[in-house]
C-alpha angles and dihedrals in degrees: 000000000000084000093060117117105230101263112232115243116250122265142193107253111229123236122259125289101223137013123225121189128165149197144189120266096229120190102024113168120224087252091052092051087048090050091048089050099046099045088043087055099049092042086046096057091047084054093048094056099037092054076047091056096040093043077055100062107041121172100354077067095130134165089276109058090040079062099046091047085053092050099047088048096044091068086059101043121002127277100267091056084046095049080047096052103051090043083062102051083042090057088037097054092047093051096053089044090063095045089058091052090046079051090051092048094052099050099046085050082047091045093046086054093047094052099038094062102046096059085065126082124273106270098008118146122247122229131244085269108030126032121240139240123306116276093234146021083237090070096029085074095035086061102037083059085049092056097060092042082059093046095048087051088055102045086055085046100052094042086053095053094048092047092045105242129144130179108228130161116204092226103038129280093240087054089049092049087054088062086082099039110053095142095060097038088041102234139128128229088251094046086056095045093057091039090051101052090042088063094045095051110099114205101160132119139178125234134245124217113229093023115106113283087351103276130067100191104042105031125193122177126213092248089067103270118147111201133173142204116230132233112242111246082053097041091110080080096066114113100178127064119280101031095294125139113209120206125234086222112096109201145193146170134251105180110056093351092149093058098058094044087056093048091043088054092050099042107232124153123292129180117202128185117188106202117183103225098209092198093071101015095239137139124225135196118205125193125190139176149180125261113209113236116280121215098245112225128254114278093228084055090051090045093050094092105033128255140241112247111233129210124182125211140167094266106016147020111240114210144176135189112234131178130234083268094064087246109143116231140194120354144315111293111212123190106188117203130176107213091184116108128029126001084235098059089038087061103052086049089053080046104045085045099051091047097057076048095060093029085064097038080054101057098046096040103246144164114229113240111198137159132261098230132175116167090171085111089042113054094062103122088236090062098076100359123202092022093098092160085053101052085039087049089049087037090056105049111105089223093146104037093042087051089054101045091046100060087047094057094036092056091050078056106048087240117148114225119206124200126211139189100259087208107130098347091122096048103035090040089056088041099054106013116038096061094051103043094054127096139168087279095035130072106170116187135223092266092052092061092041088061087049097049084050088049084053099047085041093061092036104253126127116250102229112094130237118315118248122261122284109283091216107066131287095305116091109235091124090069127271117328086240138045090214094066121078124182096259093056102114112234102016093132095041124100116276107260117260125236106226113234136053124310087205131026089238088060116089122238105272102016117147085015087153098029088126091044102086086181091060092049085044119090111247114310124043126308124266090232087070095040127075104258105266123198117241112240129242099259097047091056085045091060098040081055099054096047089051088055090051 
């Protein structure tokens, strides 16, 4: 046991930070689309050159010279877009900045493999914990060339992230790459171009609390108008007072939108963010805002009424009721999702399958157990090798995104979310739980164990059952007969309580009553089994003796 990693004690995950919910911008004129196009282009190139200047100057970025690039983009705009625009490239620059931490990370765990195994000998076997050697001297040297490959990367990486640089397209890198490959992704020059410009316009901007309808640039009333300030080199477009262009398209919003019309009538602040998705030739509007933070409850309160173990997997969530007690009832739960096709079509199956999970969690009255997962350090090619089914398998499962779609929708419900250390559920689940909990109409599987032994770690109990009996005889001086009783549990020692009624049609209602009550089966006095053993006298087995001869 000296080789286990310390296990992290369970937590109550905390509810989302922000909501996002969006609509489609229905009714929109041919004047309108060519507004939305102009004033998303011009933004677009102010953005551009802004994320150039702050990539630029990397880690001397300072107060000051955020000051100086607003000012210099607020004469050619106004002051909120400009506000709008350098919080992007803000936002922008920081998220690049972690990906190339979460780069670094990969390739030093890539670079530590490589190098483990080729220390080893050519064709020596790995352990349950560490691989082995390679199975060639072919490979050997395919790998070794590998390694410095690796090394060379992460020299370049780790330069770049001291210096402050970081590598962003406005756009996405994966849009740019299509660019020379139009066959295989099925589009035209032409296709690429409009889908290209579309991604690069910027037509976002952040709310203000206390202003009207909670954002001054992009306005949207409570009746459902979408209205825009203008720029000021376009502002000759506008067709409303004060420089503003108001949109033919009336919207609202199905999902949350009471929400948003409380927050609109109030006046709190509202970001909005209107995107042109070229594939179906449609306009969207997309409105966010901030939660404050909830008090989570106590883990001890999350834990009163029992939870549903949780296992996650590449095609399915694997789930079990258990008690308070850590007792599993019922039967298996399985909530099936495809995550092939479209993303959009992988998220509504993440979706549809979380929602019968917390339908059920609802109805009982559960808390949700799921694990605290991260397989950014595990899905590297060097990590299992040749096992290329397996990385894409690890690769494939939605772990982030379906953790953080599940604590949205559990806190709309109502519903806790506890959090547990993944380390062992799997193994010790299958080693103490998936032979006992299957009978000759039950097959449970690995995963379904897995979600029990969760459940388990969620309510702070250990996985493993009950221990066997004592070796020694019915006494217990080899310790307590289970591992889930401790010595201040009331009651450990005391009979196990009796359901009134007949086991069988052919009992009788209230026998064996007392069957657990040895003074109640005893003649009158108390039972030997609770007084020290007492030899009988002479007299008394004389006189046993004499009535046995008559």
């Amino acid at each position: 046991m000296g080789g286990l990693r310390q296990v992290v004690a369970p937590f109550v995950a905390p509810g989302p930070s922000g909501v996002a919910i969006r609509t489609r911008l229905k009714g929109l004129t041919g004047g309108d689309e060519e507004v939305l196009g102009l004033v998303g282009d011009h933004l677009g190139a102010l953005a551009s050159r802004d994320l150039k200047a702050w990539c630029a100057a990397g880690l001397e970025h300072d107060s000051e010279r955020w000051a100086e690039r607003k000012r210099a983009l607020t004469s050619e705009s106004s002051s909120r877009w400009a506000g709008s625009v350098t919080k992007a490239s803000h936002d922008q620059w920081a998220l690049a900045r972690r990906g190339l931490l979460a780069y670094i990370h990969s390739l030093q765990a890539g670079v530590r493999t490589l190098a483990h195994r080729l220390s080893l000998p050519v064709g020596e076997k790995g352990t349950k914990h560490a691989p082995g050697g390679y199975r060639s001297g072919q490979e050997w040297f395919a790998k070794s060339r590998r390694l410095r490959v690796l090394e060379d990367r992460l020299q370049a990486a780790q330069a770049d992230w001291h210096a402050g640089i970081v590598h962003v397209v406005r756009g996405g890198k994966r849009l740019l790459n299509t660019r020379h490959h139009l066959e295989a992704a099925g589009l035209g020059e032409a296709g690429w171009r409009r889908r290209w410009r579309a991604e690069r316009r910027f037509l976002q901007a952040d709310g203000e609390s206390g202003k009207r309808c909670g954002n001054e640039t992009i306005r949207v009333t409570p009746d459902g108008e979408v209205s825009i300030k203008l720029p000021a080199p376009l502002a000759y477009l506008a067709n409303a007072p004060h420089g503003r262009y108001v949109l033919a398209a009336r919207v609202s919003f199905a999902h949350r939108g009471e929400q948003w019309a409380d927050r609109v009538s109030a006046n709190r602040a509202v970001a909005y963010r209107i995107h042109e998705d070229t594939g179906r030739g449609r306009w969207y509007l997309t409105a966010s805002w901030t939660l404050p933070p909830v008090q989570t409850i106590p883990l001890d309160a999350a834990r009163a009424k029992g939870v549903v173990g949780v296992d996650t997997n590449a095609d399915h969530l694997a789930a079990w009721r258990l008690d308070a007690h850590g007792n599993p009832l019922g039967e298996p739960l399985r909530f099936s999702y495809d995550l092939t096709g479209t993303a959009g079509h992988r998220d509504a199956q993440v979706r549809h399958a979380l929602i019968r999970l917390l339908h059920f969690a609802r109805r009982h009255g559960l808390t949700i157990a799921v694990e605290d997962l991260d397989f950014t350090a595990e899905t590297t090619r060097e990590k299992h090798g040749r096992r290329k089914r397996f990385r894409n398998l690890i690769s494939g499962m939605p772990v982030a995104r379906l953790r953080a779609r599940l604590v949205s929708m559990a806190t709309e419900l109502g519903i806790p979310v506890i959090a547990v250390d993944p380390a062992y559920t799997s193994r010790w689940g299958a080693q103490h739980w998936q032979q006992p909990l299957t009978t000759t109409g039950r097959k449970p599987t690995r995963h379904d164990a897995a979600a029990v032994a969760i459940g388990r770690r969620a309510l702070g109990h250990p996985i493993r059952r009950r221990t066997a009996p004592p070796p020694h005889d019915r006494s217990d001086r080899a310790g307590h007969r289970t591992v889930q009783a401790v010595s201040v549990a009331p009651g450990r020692e005391g009979h196990r309580p009796r359901i009134p009624g007949p086991r069988t049609r052919s009992v009788p209602t209230g026998t064996a009553a007392n069957a657990v009550d040895q003074n109640a089966q005893h003649r009158p006095g108390r039972s030997a089994e609770h007084e020290p053993w007492q030899q009988d006298s002479p007299l008394s087995l004389q006189k046993r003796s004499e009535r046995v001869r008559t």
